[in-house]
C-alpha positions as CSV (number, residue, x, y, z in Angstrom):
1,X,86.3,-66.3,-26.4
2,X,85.8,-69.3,-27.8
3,X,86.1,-72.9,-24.9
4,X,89.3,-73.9,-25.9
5,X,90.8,-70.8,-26.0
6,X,89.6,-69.9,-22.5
7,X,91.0,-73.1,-21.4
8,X,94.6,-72.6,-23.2
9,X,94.4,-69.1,-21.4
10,X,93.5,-70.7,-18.0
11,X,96.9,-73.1,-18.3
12,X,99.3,-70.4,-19.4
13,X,97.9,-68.1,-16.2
14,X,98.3,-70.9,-13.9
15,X,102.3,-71.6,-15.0
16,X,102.9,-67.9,-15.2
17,X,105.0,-67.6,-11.7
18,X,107.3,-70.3,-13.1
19,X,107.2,-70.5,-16.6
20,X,110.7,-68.9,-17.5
21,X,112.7,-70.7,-14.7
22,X,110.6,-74.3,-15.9
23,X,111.6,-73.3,-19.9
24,X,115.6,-72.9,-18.5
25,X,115.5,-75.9,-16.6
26,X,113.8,-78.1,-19.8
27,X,116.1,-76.5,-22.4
28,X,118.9,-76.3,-21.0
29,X,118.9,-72.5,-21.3
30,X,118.7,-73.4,-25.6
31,X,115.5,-71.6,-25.8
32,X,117.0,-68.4,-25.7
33,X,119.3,-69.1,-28.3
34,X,116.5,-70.5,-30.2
35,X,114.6,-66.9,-29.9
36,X,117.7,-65.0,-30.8
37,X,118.1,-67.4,-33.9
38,X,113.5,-66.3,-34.5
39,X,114.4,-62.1,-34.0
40,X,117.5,-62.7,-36.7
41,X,115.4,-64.7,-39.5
42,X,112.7,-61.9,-38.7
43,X,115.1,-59.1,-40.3
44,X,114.0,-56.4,-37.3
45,X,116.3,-53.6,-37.5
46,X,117.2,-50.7,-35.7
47,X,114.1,-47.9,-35.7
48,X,112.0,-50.6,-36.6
49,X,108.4,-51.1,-35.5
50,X,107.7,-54.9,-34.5
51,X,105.6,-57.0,-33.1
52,X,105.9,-60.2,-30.9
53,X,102.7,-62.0,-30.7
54,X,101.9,-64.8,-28.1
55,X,104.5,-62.8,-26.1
56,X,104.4,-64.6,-22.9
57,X,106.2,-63.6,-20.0
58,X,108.4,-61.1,-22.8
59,X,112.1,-62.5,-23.2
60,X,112.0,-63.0,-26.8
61,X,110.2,-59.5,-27.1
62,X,112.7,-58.2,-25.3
63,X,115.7,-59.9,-28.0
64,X,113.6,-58.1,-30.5
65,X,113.1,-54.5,-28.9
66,X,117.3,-54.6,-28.1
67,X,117.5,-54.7,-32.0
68,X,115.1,-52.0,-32.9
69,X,117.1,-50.1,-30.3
70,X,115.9,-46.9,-29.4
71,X,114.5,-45.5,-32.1
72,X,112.4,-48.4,-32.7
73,X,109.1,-49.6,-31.1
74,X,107.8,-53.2,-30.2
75,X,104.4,-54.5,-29.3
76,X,104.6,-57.4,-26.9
77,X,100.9,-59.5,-27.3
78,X,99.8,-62.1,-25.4
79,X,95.8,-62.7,-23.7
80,X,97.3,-64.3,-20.7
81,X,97.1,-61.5,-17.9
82,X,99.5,-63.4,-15.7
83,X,101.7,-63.6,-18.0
84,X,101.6,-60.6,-19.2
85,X,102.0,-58.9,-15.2
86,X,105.7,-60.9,-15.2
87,X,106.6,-59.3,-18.5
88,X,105.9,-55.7,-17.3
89,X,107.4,-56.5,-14.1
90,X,111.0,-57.9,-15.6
91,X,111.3,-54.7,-17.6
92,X,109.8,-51.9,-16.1
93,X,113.3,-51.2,-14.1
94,X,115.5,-51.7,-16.8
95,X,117.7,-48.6,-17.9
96,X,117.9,-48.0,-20.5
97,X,114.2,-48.4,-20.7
98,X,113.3,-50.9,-23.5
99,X,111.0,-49.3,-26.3
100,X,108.2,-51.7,-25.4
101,X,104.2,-51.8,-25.4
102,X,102.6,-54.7,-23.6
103,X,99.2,-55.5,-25.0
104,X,96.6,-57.5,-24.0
105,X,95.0,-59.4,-26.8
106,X,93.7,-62.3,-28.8
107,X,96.1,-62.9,-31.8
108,X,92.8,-64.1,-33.8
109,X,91.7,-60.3,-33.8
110,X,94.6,-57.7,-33.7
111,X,94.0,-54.0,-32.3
112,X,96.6,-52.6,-35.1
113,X,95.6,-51.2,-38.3
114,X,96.5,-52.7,-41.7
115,X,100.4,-52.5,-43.5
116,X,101.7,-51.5,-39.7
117,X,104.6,-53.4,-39.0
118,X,108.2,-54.1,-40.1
119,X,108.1,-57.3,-38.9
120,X,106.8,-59.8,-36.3
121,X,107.9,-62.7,-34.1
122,X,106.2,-65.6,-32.5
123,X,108.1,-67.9,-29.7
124,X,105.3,-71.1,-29.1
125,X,101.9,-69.9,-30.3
126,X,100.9,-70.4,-33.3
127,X,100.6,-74.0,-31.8
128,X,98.3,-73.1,-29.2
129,X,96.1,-70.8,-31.2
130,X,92.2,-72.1,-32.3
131,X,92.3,-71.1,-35.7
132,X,95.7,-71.0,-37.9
133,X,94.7,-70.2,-40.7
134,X,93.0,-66.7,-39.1
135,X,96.3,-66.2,-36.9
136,X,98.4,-66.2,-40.3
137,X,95.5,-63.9,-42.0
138,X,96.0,-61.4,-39.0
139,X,99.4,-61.7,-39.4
140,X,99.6,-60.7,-42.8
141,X,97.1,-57.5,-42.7
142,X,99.3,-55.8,-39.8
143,X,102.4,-56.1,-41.8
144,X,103.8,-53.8,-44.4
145,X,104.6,-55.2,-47.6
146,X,107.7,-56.9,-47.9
147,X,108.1,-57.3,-44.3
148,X,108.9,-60.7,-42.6
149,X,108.1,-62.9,-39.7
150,X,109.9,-65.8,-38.0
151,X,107.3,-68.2,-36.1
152,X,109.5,-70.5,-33.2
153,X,107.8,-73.6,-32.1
154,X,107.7,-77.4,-31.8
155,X,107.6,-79.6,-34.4
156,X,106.7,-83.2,-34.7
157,X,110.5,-84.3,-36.1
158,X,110.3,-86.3,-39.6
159,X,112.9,-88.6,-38.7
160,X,111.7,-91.7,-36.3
161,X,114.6,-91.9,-34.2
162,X,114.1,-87.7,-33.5
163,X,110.0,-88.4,-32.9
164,X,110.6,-91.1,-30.9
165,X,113.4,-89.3,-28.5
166,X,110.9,-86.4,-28.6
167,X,108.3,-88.2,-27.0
168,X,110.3,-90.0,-24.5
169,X,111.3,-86.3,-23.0
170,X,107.9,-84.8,-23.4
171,X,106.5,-87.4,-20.9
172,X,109.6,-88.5,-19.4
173,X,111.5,-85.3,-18.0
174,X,109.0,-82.6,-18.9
175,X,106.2,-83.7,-17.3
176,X,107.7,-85.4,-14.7
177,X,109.5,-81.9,-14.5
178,X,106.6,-80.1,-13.8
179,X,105.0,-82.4,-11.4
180,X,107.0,-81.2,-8.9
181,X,105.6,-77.6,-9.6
182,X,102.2,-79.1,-9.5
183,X,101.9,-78.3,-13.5
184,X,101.6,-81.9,-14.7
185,X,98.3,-81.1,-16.4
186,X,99.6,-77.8,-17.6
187,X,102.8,-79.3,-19.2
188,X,101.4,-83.0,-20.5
189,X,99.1,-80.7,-23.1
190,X,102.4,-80.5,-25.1
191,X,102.6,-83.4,-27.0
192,X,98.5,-83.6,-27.8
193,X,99.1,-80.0,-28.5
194,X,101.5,-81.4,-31.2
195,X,100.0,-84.4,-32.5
196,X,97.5,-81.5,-33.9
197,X,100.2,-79.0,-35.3
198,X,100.3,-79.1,-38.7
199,X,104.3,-80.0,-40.0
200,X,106.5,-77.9,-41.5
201,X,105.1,-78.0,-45.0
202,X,101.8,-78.1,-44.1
203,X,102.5,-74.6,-42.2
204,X,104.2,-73.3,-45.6
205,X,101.1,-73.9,-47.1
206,X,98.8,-72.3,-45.1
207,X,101.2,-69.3,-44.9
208,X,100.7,-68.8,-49.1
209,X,96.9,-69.5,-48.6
210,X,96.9,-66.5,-46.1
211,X,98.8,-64.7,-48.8
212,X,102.5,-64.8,-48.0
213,X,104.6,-64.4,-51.1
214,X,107.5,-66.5,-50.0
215,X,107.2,-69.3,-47.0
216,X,110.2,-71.7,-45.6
217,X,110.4,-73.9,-42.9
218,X,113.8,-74.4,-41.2
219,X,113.9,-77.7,-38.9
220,X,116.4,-76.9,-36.0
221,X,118.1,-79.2,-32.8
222,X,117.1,-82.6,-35.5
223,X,113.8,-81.4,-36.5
224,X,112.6,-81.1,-32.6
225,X,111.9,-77.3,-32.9
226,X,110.9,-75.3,-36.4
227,X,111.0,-71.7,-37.7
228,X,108.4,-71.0,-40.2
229,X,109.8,-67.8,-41.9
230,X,107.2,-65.9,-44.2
231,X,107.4,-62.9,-46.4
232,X,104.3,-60.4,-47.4
């Protein structure tokens, strides 16, 4: 593991005991709607076998395993042990039991063989991995042809106005936010984090360079958040 991915993986194990109540608290509860809206552009359907990479703590995983139902099977992914330990924990009581695998992994090197999955999700990681391009390649050898994934994440907004109210709350509320946790390190990597990302086009393109036959890039809540949705 490369520096900087050790250290990304350092930060998301130390806001593991709070990271779901800080992500309510700093969306206004928004980012589960905003998953729900990632798991319906990712066409998952019942009996389906998915995969939610960069899983985290497991809520959106757990949107996606509701609608492969029973008969389906999802692969929750994330290299963050604490994270992962919360995920387990949250659904390990839940009855019905949820048809769900956690797995701990780098998303740069997948443990799944080739033309596997129906589709895939991605809530906030493709922004934190060290190599896109790779991430996207991965992505693409696990799926089955003509299947489709929906990548949820930040997005540097095109509009001035929208950037400029985007950093104000960044620094402003979530930092300041997360002070009081004692995260203000953990949580001010956001907007560096984003000054990097590539934009919405720029992500199409890399998606057709990894191979994806069809790429689009919806801006949502005035360009602050993006779903890339791609097609093998």
């Amino acid at each position: 593991m490369s520096d900087r991915a050790s250290e990304i993986q350092t930060i998301f194990n130390n806001i593991a005991p709070v990271y779901d109540n800080l992500n309510d608290w700093l969306s206004l509860g928004l980012h589960r709607v905003w998953k729900q809206m990632t798991v319906k552009w990712s066409h998952a359907k019942t009996g389906d076998t998915c995969i939610d990479l960069c899983c985290g703590s497991g809520d959106l995983t757990q949107i996606l395993a509701r609608q492969a139902g029973k008969t389906g099977q999802v692969f929750g992914v994330d290299f963050s042990p604490g994270l992962l330990a919360i995920a387990k924990q949250r659904t390990q009581n839940q009855y019905p039991p949820l048809p769900i695998t956690w797995v701990e992994a780098d998303v740069l090197h997948l443990p799944f063989p080739d033309n596997h999955f129906h589709c895939a999700t991605m809530g906030y990681g493709l922004r934190n991995v060290t190599d896109i391009p790779q991430c996207l390649r991965e992505l693409y050898r696990i799926l089955k042809p003509g299947s489709t994934a929906a990548i949820l994440d930040f997005h540097r907004p095109y509009n001035p106005i929208m950037e400029n109210l985007q950093q104000w709350y960044l620094q402003n509320i979530v930092v300041n936010t997360a002070q009081n946790f004692g995260l203000t390190e953990e949580y001010a990597y956001i907007s560096p984090s984003l000054d990097k990302f590539p934009q919405g086009q720029q992500q199409v393109k890399l998606a057709q360079q990894a191979g994806f036959s069809t790429a689009t890039h919806y801006q949502i809540t005035g360009g602050i958040m993006g779903v890339l949705q791609i097609t093998k």
